[in-house]
C-alpha positions in Angstrom: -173.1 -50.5 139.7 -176.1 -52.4 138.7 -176.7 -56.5 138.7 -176.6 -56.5 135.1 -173.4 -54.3 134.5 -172.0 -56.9 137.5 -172.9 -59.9 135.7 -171.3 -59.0 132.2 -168.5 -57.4 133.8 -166.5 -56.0 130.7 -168.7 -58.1 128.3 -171.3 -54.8 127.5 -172.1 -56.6 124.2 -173.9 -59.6 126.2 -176.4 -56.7 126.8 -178.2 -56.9 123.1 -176.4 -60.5 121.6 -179.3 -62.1 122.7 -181.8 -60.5 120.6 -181.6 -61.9 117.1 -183.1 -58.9 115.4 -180.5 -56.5 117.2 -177.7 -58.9 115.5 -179.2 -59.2 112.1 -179.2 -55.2 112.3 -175.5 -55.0 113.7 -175.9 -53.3 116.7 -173.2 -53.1 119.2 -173.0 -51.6 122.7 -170.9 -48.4 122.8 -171.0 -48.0 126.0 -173.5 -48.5 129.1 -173.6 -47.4 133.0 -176.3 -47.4 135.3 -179.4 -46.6 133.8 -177.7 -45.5 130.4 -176.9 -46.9 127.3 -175.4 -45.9 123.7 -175.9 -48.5 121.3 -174.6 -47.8 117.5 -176.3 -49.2 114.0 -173.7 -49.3 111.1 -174.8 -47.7 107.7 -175.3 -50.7 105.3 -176.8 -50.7 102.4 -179.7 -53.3 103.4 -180.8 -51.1 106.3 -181.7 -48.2 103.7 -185.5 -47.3 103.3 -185.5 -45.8 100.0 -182.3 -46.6 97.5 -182.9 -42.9 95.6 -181.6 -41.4 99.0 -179.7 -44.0 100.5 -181.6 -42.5 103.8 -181.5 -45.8 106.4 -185.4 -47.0 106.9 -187.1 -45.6 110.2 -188.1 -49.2 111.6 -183.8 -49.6 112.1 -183.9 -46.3 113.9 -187.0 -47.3 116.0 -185.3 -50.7 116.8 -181.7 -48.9 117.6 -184.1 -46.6 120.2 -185.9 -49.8 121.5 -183.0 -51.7 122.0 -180.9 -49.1 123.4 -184.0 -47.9 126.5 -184.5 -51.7 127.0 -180.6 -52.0 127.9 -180.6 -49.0 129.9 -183.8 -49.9 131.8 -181.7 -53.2 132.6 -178.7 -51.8 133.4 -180.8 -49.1 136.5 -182.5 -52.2 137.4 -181.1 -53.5 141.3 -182.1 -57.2 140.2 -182.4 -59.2 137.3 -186.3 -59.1 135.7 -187.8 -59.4 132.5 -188.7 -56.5 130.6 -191.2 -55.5 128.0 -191.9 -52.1 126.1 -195.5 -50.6 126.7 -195.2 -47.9 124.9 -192.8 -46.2 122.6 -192.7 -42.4 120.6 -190.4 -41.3 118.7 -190.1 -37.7 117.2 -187.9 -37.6 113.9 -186.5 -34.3 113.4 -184.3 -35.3 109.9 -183.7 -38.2 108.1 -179.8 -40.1 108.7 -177.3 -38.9 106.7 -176.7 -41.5 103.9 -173.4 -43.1 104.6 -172.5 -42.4 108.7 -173.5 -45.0 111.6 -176.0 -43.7 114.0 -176.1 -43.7 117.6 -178.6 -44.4 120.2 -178.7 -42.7 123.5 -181.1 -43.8 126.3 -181.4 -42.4 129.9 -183.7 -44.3 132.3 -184.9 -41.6 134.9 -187.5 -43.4 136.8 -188.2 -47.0 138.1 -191.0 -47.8 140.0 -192.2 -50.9 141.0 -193.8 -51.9 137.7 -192.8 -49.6 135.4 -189.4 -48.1 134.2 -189.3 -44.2 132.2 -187.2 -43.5 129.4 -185.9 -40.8 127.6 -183.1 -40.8 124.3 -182.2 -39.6 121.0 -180.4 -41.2 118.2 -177.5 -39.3 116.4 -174.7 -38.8 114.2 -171.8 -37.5 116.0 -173.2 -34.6 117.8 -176.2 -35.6 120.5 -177.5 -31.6 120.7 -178.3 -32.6 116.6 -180.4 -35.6 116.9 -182.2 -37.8 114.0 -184.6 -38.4 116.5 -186.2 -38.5 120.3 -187.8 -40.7 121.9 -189.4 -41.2 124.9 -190.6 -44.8 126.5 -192.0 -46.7 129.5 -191.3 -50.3 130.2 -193.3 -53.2 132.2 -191.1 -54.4 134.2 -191.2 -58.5 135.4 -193.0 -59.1 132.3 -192.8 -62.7 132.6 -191.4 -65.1 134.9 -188.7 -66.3 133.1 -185.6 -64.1 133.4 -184.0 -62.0 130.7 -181.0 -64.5 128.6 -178.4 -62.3 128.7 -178.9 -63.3 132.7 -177.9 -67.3 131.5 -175.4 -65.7 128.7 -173.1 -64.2 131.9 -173.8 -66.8 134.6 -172.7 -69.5 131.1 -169.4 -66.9 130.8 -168.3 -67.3 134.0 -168.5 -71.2 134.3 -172.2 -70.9 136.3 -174.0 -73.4 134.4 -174.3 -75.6 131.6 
């Protein structure tokens, strides 16, 4: 298992409540193991892009993708360290389907020293049908200061202040 999933223990949604933009979006952690992670945005009507459609903007599906790879660079990570995103791509093969939450899958398949590799899709119900793909790298140790959902789990379990 990996520091961060060791940390948080059965507390998965630690992994994005930090980030104010994921809450104000309502993301939640589905589910996440080593070096994977499947994050889900619920359909609301202030997420939607263009009201004639009721299609959910782009941006939430690029921040449900960004989101989801930083979590599962985190979670393949052997020790706690800052991350950033260098860069990010994302393929969009359909637009959402007015009315149904979508789902972000991300797969980190290599770390190196500096940089982590990403690949994922976002989804209705069926991951073979994707919304769209992505594919990102991330810096890893981007600062010095360590990532807050490493305080938010030490503060859980009576560690600190």
């Amino acid at each position: 298992m990996s520091s961060v999933l060791d940390a948080i223990g059965a507390r998965k949604h630690m992994l994005i409540d930090y980030v104010p933009h994921a809450r104000a979006l309502g993301l939640s952690v589905v589910d996440a193991k080593p070096g994977e992670a499947w994050l889900r945005v619920p359909y609301a009507e202030h997420l939607v892009g263009n009201t004639e459609t009721g299609v959910i903007h782009g941006g939430v599906i690029t921040t449900l993708l960004d989101n989801c790879a930083g979590v599962a660079v985190m979670t393949a990570l052997d020790e706690l360290k800052s991350i950033a995103t260098l860069d990010l791509r994302i393929d969009y093969m359909k637009p959402a389907t007015p009315g149904l939450d979508v789902i972000g899958y991300c797969r980190c398949y290599k770390v190196t020293r500096n940089v982590a590799f990403v690949h994922g899709s976002a989804y209705h119900a069926d991951p073979d049908d994707p919304i769209a793909t992505t594919a990102m790298t991330f810096m890893l140790g981007a600062n010095r200061t360590l990532p807050a959902v490493s305080a938010e789990a030490r503060r859980s379990r009576g560690e600190g202040h």
